[in-house]
Biopython code that builds the backbone (N, CA, C, O; Angstrom):
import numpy as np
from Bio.PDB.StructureBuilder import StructureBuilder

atoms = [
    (1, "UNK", "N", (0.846, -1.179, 0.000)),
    (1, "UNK", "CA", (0.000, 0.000, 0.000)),
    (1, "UNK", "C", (0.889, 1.239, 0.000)),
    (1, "UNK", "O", (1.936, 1.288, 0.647)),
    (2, "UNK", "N", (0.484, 2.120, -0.664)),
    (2, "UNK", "CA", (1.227, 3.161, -0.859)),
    (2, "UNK", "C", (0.616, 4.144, -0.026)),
    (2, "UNK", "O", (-0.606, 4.079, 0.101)),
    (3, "UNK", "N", (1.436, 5.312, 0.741)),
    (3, "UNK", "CA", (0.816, 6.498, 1.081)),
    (3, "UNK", "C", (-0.315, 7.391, 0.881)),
    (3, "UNK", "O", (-1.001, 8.086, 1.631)),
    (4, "UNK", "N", (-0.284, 7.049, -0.917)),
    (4, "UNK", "CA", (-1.727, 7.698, -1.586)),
    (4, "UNK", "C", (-2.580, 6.431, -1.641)),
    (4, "UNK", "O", (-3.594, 6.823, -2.218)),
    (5, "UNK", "N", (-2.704, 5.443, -1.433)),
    (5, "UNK", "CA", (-3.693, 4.648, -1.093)),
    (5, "UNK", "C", (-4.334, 4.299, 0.317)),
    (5, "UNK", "O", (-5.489, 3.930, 0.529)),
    (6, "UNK", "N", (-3.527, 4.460, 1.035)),
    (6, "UNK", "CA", (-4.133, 4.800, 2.806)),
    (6, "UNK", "C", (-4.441, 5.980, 2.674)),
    (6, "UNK", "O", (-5.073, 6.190, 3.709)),
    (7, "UNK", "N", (-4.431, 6.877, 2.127)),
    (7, "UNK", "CA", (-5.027, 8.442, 2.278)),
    (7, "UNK", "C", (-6.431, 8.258, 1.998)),
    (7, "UNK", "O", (-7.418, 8.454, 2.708)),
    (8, "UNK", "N", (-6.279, 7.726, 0.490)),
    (8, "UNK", "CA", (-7.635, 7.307, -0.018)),
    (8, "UNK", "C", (-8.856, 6.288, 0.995)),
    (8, "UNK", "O", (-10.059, 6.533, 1.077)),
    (9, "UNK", "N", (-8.281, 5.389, 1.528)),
    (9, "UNK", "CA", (-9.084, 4.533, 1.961)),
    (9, "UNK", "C", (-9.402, 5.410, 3.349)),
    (9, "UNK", "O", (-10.401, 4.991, 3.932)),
    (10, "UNK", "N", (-8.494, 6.979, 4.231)),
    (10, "UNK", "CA", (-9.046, 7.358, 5.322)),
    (10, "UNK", "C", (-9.923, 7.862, 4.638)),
    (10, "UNK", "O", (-10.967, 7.335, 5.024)),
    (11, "UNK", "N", (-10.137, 8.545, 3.874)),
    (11, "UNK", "CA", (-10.901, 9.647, 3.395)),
    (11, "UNK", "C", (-12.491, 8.726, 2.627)),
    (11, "UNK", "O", (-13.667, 9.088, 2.653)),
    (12, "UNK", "N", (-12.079, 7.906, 2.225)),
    (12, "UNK", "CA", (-13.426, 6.895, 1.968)),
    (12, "UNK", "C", (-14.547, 6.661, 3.455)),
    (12, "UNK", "O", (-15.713, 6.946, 3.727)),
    (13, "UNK", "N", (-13.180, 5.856, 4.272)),
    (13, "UNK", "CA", (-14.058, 6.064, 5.076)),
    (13, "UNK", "C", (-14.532, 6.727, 6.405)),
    (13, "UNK", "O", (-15.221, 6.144, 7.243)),
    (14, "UNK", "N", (-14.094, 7.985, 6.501)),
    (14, "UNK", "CA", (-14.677, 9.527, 6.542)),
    (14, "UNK", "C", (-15.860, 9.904, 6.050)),
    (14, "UNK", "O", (-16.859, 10.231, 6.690)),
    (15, "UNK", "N", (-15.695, 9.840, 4.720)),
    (15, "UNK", "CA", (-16.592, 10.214, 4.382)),
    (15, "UNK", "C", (-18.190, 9.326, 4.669)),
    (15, "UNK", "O", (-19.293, 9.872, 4.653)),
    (16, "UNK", "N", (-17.895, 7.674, 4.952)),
    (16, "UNK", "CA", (-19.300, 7.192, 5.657)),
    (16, "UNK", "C", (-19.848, 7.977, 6.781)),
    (16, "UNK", "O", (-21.014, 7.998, 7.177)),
    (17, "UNK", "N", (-18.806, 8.630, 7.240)),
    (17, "UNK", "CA", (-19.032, 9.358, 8.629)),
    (17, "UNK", "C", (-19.570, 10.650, 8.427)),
    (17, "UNK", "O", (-20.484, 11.032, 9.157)),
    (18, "UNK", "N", (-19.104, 11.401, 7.495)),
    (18, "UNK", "CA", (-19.274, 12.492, 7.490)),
    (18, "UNK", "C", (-18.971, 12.971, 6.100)),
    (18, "UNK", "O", (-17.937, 13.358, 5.556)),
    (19, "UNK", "N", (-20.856, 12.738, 5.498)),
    (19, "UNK", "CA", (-20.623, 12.932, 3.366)),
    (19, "UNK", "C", (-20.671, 13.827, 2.794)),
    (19, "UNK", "O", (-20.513, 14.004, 1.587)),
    (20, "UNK", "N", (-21.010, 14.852, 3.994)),
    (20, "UNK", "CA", (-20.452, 16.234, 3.412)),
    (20, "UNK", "C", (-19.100, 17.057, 3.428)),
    (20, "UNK", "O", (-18.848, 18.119, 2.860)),
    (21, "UNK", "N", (-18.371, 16.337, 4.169)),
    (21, "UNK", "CA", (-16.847, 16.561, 4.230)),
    (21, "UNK", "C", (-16.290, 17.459, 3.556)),
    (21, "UNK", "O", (-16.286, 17.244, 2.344)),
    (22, "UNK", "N", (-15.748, 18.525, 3.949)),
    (22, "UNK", "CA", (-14.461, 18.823, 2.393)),
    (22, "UNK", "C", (-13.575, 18.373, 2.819)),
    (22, "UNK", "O", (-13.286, 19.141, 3.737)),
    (23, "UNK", "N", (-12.395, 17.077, 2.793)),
    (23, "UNK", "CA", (-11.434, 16.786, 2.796)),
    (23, "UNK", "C", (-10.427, 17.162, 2.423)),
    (23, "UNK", "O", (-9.377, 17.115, 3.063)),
    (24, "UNK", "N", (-10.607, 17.698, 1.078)),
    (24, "UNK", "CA", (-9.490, 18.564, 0.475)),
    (24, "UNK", "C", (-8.733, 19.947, 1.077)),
    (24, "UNK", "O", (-7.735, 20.502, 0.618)),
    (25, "UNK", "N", (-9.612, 20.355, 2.363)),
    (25, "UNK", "CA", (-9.362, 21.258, 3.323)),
    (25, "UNK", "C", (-8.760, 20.857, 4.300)),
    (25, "UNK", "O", (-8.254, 21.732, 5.002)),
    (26, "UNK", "N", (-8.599, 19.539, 4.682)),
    (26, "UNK", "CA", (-8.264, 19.443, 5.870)),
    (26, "UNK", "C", (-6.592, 18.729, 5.265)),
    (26, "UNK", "O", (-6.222, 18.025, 4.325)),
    (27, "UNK", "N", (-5.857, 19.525, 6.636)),
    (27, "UNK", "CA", (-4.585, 19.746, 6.402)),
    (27, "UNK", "C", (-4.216, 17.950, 7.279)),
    (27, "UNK", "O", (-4.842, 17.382, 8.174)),
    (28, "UNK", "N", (-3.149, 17.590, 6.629)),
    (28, "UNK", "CA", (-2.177, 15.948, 7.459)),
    (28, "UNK", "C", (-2.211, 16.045, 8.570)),
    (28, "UNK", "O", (-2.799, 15.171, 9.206)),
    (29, "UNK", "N", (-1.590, 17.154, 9.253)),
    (29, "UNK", "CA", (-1.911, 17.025, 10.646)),
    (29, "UNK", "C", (-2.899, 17.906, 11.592)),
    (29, "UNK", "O", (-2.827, 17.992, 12.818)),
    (30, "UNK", "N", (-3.850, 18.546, 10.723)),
    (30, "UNK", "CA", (-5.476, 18.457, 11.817)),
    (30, "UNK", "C", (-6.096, 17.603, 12.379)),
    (30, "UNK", "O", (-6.653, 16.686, 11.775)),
    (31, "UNK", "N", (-6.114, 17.770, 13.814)),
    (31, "UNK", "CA", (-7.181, 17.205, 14.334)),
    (31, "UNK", "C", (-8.459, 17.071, 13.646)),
    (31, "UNK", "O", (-9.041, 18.137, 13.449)),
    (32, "UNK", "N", (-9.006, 16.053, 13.251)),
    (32, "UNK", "CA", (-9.851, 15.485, 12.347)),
    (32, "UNK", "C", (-11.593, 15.616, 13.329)),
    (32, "UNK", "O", (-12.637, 16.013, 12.811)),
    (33, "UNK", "N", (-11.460, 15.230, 14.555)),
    (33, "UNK", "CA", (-12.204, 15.298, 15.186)),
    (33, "UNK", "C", (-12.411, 16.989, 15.173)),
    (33, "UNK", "O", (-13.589, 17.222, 14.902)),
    (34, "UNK", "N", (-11.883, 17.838, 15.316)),
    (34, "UNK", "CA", (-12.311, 19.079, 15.435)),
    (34, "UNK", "C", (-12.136, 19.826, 13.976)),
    (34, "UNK", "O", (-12.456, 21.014, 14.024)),
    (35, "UNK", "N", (-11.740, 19.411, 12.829)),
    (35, "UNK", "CA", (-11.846, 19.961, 11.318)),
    (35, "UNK", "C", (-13.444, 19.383, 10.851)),
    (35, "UNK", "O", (-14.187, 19.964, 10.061)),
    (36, "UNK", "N", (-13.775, 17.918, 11.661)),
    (36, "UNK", "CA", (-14.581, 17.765, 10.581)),
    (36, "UNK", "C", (-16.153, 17.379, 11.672)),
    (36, "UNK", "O", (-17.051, 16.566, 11.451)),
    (37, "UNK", "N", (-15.949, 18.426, 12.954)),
    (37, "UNK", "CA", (-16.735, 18.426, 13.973)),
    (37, "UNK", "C", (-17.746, 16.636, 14.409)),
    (37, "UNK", "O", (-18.925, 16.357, 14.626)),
    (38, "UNK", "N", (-16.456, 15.855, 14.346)),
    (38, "UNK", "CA", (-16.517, 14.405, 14.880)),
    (38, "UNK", "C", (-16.795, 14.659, 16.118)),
    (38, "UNK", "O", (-15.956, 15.189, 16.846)),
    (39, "UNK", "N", (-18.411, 14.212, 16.689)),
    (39, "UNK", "CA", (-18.439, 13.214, 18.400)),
    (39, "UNK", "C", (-17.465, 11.961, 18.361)),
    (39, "UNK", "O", (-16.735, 11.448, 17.513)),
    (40, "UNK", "N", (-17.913, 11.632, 20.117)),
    (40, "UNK", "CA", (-17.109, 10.491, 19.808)),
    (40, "UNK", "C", (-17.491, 9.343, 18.753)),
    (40, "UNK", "O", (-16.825, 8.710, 17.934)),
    (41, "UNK", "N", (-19.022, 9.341, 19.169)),
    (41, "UNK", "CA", (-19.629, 8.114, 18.142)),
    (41, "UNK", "C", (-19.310, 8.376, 17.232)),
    (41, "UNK", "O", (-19.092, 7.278, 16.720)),
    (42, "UNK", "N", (-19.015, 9.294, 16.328)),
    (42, "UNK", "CA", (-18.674, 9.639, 14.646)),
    (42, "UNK", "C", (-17.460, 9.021, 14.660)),
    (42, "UNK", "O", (-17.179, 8.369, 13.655)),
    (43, "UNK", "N", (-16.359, 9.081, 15.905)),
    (43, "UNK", "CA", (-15.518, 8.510, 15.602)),
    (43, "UNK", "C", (-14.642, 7.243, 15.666)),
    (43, "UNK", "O", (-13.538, 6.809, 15.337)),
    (44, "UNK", "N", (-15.876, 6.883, 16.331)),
    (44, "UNK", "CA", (-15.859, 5.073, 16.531)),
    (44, "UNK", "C", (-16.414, 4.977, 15.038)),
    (44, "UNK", "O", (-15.746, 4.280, 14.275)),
    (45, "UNK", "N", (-16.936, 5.258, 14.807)),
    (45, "UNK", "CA", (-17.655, 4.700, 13.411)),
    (45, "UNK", "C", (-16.811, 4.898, 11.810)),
    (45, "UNK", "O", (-17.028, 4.356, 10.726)),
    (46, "UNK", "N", (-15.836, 5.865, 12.214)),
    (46, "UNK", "CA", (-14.773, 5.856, 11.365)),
    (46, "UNK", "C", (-13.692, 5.449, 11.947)),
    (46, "UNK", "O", (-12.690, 5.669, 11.266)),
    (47, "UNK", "N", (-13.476, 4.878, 13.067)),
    (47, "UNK", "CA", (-12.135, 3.527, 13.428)),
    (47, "UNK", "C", (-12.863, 2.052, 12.563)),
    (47, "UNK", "O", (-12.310, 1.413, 11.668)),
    (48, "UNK", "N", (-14.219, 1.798, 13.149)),
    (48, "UNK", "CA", (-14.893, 0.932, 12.579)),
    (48, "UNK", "C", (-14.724, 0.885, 11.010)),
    (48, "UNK", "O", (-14.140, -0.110, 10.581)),
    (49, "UNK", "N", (-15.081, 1.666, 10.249)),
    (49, "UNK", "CA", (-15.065, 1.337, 9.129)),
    (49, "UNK", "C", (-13.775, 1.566, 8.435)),
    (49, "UNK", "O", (-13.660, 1.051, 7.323)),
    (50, "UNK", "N", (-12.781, 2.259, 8.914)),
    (50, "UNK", "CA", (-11.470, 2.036, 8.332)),
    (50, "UNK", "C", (-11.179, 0.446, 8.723)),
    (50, "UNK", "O", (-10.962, -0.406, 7.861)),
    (51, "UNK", "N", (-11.207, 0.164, 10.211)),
    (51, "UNK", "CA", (-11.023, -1.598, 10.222)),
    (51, "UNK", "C", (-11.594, -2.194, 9.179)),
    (51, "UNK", "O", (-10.877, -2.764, 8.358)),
    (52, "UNK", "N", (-12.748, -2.170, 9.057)),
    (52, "UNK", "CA", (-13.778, -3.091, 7.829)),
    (52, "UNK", "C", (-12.811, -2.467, 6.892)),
    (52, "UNK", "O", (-11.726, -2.971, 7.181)),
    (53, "UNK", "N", (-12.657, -1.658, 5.951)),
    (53, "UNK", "CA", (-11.984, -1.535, 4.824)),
    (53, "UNK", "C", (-10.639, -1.882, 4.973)),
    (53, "UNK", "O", (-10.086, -2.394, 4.000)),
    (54, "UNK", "N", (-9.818, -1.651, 6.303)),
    (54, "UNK", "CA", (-8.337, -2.139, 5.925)),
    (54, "UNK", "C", (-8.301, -3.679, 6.295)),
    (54, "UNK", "O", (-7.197, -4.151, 6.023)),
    (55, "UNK", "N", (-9.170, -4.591, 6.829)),
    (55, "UNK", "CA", (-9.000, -5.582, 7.203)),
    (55, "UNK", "C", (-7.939, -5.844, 8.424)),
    (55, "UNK", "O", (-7.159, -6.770, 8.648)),
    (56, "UNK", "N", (-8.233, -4.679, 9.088)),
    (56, "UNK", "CA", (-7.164, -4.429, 10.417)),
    (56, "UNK", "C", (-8.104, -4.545, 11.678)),
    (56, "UNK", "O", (-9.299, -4.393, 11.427)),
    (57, "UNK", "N", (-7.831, -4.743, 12.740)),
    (57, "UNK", "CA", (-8.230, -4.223, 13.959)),
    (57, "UNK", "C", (-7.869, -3.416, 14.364)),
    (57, "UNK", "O", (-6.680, -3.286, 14.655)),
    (58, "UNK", "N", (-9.024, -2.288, 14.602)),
    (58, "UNK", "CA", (-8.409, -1.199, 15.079)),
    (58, "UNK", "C", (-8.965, -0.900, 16.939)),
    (58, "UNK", "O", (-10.126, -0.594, 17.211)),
    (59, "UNK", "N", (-7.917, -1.064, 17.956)),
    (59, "UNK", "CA", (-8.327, -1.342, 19.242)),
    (59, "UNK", "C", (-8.271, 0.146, 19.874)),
    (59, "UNK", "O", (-7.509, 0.950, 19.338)),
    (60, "UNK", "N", (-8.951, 0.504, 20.860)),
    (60, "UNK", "CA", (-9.484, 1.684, 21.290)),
    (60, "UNK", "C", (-7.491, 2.399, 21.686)),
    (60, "UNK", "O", (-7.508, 3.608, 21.919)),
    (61, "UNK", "N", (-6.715, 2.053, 21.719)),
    (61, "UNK", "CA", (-5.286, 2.692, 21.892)),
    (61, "UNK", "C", (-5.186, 3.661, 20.383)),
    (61, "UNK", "O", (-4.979, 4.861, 20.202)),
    (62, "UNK", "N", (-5.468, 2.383, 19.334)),
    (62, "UNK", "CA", (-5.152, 3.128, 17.727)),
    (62, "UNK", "C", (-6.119, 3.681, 17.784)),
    (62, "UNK", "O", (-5.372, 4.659, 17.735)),
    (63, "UNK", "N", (-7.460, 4.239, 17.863)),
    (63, "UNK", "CA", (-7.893, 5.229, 17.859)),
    (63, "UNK", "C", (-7.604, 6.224, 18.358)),
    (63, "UNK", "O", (-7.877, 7.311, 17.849)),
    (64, "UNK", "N", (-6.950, 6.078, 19.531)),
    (64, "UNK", "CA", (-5.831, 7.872, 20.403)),
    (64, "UNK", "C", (-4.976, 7.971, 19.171)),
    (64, "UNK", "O", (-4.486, 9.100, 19.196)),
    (65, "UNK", "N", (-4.504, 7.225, 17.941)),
    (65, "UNK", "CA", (-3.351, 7.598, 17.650)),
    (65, "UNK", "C", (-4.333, 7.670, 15.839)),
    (65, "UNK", "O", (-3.579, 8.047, 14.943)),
    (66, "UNK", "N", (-5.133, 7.499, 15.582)),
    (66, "UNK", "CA", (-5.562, 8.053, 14.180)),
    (66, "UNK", "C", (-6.521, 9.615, 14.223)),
    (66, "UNK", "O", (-7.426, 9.867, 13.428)),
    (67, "UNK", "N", (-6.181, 10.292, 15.047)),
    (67, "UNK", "CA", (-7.230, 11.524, 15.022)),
    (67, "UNK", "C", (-6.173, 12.408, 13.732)),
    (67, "UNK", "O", (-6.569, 13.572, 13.672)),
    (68, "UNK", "N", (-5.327, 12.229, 13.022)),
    (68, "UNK", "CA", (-4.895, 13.422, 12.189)),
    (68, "UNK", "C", (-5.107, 12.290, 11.128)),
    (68, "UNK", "O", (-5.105, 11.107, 11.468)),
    (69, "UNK", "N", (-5.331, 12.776, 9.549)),
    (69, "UNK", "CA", (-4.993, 12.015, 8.424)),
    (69, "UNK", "C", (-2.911, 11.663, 8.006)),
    (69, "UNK", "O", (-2.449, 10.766, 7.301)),
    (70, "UNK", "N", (-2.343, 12.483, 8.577)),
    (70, "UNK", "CA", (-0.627, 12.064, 8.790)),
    (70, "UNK", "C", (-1.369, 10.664, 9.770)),
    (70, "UNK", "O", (-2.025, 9.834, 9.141)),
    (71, "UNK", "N", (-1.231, 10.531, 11.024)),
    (71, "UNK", "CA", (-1.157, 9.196, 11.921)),
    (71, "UNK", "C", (-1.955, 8.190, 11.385)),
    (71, "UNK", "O", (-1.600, 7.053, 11.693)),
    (72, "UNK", "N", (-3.061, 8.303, 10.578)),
    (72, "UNK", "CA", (-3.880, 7.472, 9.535)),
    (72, "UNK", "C", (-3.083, 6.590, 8.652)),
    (72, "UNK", "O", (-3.173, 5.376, 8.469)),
    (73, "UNK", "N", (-2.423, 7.318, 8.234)),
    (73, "UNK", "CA", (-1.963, 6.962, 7.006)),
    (73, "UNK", "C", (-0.302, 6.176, 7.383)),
    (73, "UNK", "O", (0.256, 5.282, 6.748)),
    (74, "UNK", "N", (0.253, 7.019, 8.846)),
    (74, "UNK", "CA", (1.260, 5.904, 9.190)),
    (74, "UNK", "C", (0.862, 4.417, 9.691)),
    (74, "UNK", "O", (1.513, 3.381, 9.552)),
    (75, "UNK", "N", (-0.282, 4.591, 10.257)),
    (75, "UNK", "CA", (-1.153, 3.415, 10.842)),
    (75, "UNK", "C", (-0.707, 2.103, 10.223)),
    (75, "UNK", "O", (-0.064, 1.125, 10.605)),
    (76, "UNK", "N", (-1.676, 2.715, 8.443)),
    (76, "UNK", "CA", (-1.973, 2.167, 7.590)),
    (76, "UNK", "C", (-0.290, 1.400, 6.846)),
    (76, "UNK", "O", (0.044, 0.233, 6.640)),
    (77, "UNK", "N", (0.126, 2.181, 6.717)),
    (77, "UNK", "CA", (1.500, 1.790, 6.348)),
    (77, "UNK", "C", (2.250, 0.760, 7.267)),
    (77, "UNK", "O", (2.398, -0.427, 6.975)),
    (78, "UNK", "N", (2.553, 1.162, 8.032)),
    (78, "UNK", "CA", (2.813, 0.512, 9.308)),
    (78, "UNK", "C", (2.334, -1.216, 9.110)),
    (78, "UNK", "O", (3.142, -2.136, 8.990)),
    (79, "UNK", "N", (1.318, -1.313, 9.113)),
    (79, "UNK", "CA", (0.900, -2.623, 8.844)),
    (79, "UNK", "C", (0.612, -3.361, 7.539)),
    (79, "UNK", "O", (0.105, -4.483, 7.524)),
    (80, "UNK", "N", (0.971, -2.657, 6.402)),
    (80, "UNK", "CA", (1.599, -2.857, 5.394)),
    (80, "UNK", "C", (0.496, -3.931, 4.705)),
    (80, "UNK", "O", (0.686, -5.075, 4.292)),
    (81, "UNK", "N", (-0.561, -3.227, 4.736)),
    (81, "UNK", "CA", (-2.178, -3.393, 4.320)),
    (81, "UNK", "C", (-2.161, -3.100, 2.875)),
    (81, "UNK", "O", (-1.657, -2.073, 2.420)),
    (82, "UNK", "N", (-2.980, -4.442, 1.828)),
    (82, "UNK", "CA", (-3.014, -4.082, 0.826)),
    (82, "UNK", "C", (-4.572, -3.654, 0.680)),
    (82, "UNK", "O", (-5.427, -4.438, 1.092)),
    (83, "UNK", "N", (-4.850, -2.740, 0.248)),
    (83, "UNK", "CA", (-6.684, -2.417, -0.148)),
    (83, "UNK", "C", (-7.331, -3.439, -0.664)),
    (83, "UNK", "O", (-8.522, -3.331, -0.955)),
]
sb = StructureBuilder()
sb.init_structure("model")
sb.init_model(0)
sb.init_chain("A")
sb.init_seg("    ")
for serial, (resi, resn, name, xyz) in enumerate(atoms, 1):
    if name == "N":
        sb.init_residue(resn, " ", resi, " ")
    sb.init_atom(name, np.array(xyz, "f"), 0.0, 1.0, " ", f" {name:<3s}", serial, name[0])
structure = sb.get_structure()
C-alpha cells in the first residue's frame, strides 16, 4: 500500500461518517475530530469502518493515535495493508 492509497481509503471512510466533508481542506496534521466536527460516536464509526476496509483491527489505543490524516496513514503503512 502506498501512502496515496491509505489516504484514499481514510478519506473513503470519513466520508461514511461524514458525506459532506471537504477533505481537500483538511490539512495531514489536523485534528480530524475538530476539522470535521466528529463526536465520539462519529468517531468510533470511522475507526470501525477504516477496520472493515483495511481488514485491520483497530483497538481503542489506535484510535488515540488516528485523530490526524498524517497518523492514519502511518497506521496504515505501518501494517503494510493491501486495499
Amino acid at each position: 500500500m502506498t501512502p496515496d492509497e491509505a489516504r484514499d481509503m481514510i478519506q473513503a471512510a470519513l466520508l461514511t461518517v461524514a458525506p459532506d466533508a471537504e477533505l481537500g481542506d483538511v490539512t495531514p496534521d489536523a485534528d480530524l475530530r475538530e476539522e470535521l466536527d466528529l463526536d465520539s460516536i462519529d468517531f468510533q464509526a470511522y475507526a470501525a469502518e477504516l477496520s472493515k476496509r483495511s481488514g485491520l483491527p483497530v483497538t481503542e489505543d489506535d484510535q488515540r493515535g488516528l485523530t490526524t490524516l498524517a497518523a492514519g496513514v502511518a497506521f496504515l503503512m505501518r501494517a503494510r495493508v493491501s486495499p
